[in-house]
N, C-alpha and C positions, 0 to 999 in steps of 0.2 A: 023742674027738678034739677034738682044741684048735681052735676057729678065729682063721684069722690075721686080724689085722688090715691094710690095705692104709694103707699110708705113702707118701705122695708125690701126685702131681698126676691131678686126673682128666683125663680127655679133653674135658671141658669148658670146664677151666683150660687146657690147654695150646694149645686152636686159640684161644682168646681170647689169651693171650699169643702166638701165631705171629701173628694178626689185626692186637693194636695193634703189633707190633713193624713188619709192614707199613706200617703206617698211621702209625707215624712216621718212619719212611724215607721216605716220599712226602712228606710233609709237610716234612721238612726240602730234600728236593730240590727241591721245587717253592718252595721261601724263596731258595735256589740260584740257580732257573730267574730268579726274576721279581728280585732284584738284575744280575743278566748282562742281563736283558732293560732294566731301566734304566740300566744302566752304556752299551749298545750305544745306544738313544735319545740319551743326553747326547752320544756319540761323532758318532751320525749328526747331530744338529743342529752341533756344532762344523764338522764336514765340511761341512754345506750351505754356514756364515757361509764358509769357508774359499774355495767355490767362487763363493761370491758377489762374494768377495774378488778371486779370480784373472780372473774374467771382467771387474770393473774394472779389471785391469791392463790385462789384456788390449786393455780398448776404448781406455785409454791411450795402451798403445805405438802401436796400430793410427792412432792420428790422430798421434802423436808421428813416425813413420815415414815419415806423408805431409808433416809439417811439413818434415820433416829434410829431404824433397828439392827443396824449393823451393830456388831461387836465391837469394833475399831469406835464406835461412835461414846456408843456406853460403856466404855472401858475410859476413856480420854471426861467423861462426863464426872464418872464416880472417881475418877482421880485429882479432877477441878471442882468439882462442889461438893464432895464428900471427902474430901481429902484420903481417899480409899487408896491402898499396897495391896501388891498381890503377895501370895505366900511366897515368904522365904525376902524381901524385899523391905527394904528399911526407911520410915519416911522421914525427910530430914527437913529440918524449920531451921532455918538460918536466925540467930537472935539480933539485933544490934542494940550498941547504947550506944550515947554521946559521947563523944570525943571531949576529954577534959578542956576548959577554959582558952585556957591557957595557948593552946596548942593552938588552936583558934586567932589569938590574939598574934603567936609568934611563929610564924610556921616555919622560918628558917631553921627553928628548933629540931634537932632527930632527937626521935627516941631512943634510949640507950639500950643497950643488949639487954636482955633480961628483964626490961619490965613489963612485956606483956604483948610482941608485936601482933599483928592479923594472923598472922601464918601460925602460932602459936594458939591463940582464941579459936581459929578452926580445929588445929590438931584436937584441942579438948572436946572440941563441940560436936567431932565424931566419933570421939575413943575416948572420950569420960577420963583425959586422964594427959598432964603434958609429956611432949616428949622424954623421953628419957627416965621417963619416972614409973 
């Protein structure tokens, strides 16, 4: 009788390769675990600055809110964005044009009495009307 020879893996070989094949599946999950686990810290610090962020606003609006009800607040509002007077109070828009050419060109030029100084343009522009007239 012949004896055969045995070809292939003992059973010593094969829980050793089942063992490290375990054992680097762990090893790579747990490389997995602990990036996820750093990525979720960078996330939760972002979130803290974010909350820290919103509860400044928050304390903002909150004094912004009380500001806003003041009367000094909404008087100063409706007189810059509504262009609102109170009774008895006259509102005034200052007009301007251009300044002739000329004048532009020569400034050492005065303007002569009577044709029209600033001081004049104002008088009209509150009293509908020039001096003296």
């Amino acid at each position: 009788m012949a004896t055969r020879k045995r070809s292939g893996v003992s059973v010593t070989q094969f829980v050793a390769l089942i063992v490290a094949t375990i054992a680097l599946s762990l090893i790579v999950d747990f490389g997995h675990k602990v990036a996820l686990y750093r990525g979720l810290q960078r996330e939760e610090g972002r979130l803290e600055q974010e909350i820290e962020f919103e509860k400044a606003r928050r304390d903002y609006l909150e004094s912004l809110e009380e500001q806003v009800q003041t009367e000094q607040f909404v008087e100063a509002w409706a007189r810059r964005e509504w262009k609102m007077v109170k009774p008895g109070e006259t509102r005034v828009v200052p007009r301007f044009h251009e300044a002739p050419l000329t004048s532009q060109i020569h400034p050492q030029e005065e303007s002569h009495p009577g044709e029209g100084s600033h001081w004049q343009e104002w008088w009209k522009l509150f009293f509908d009307r020039l001096p003296g007239t």
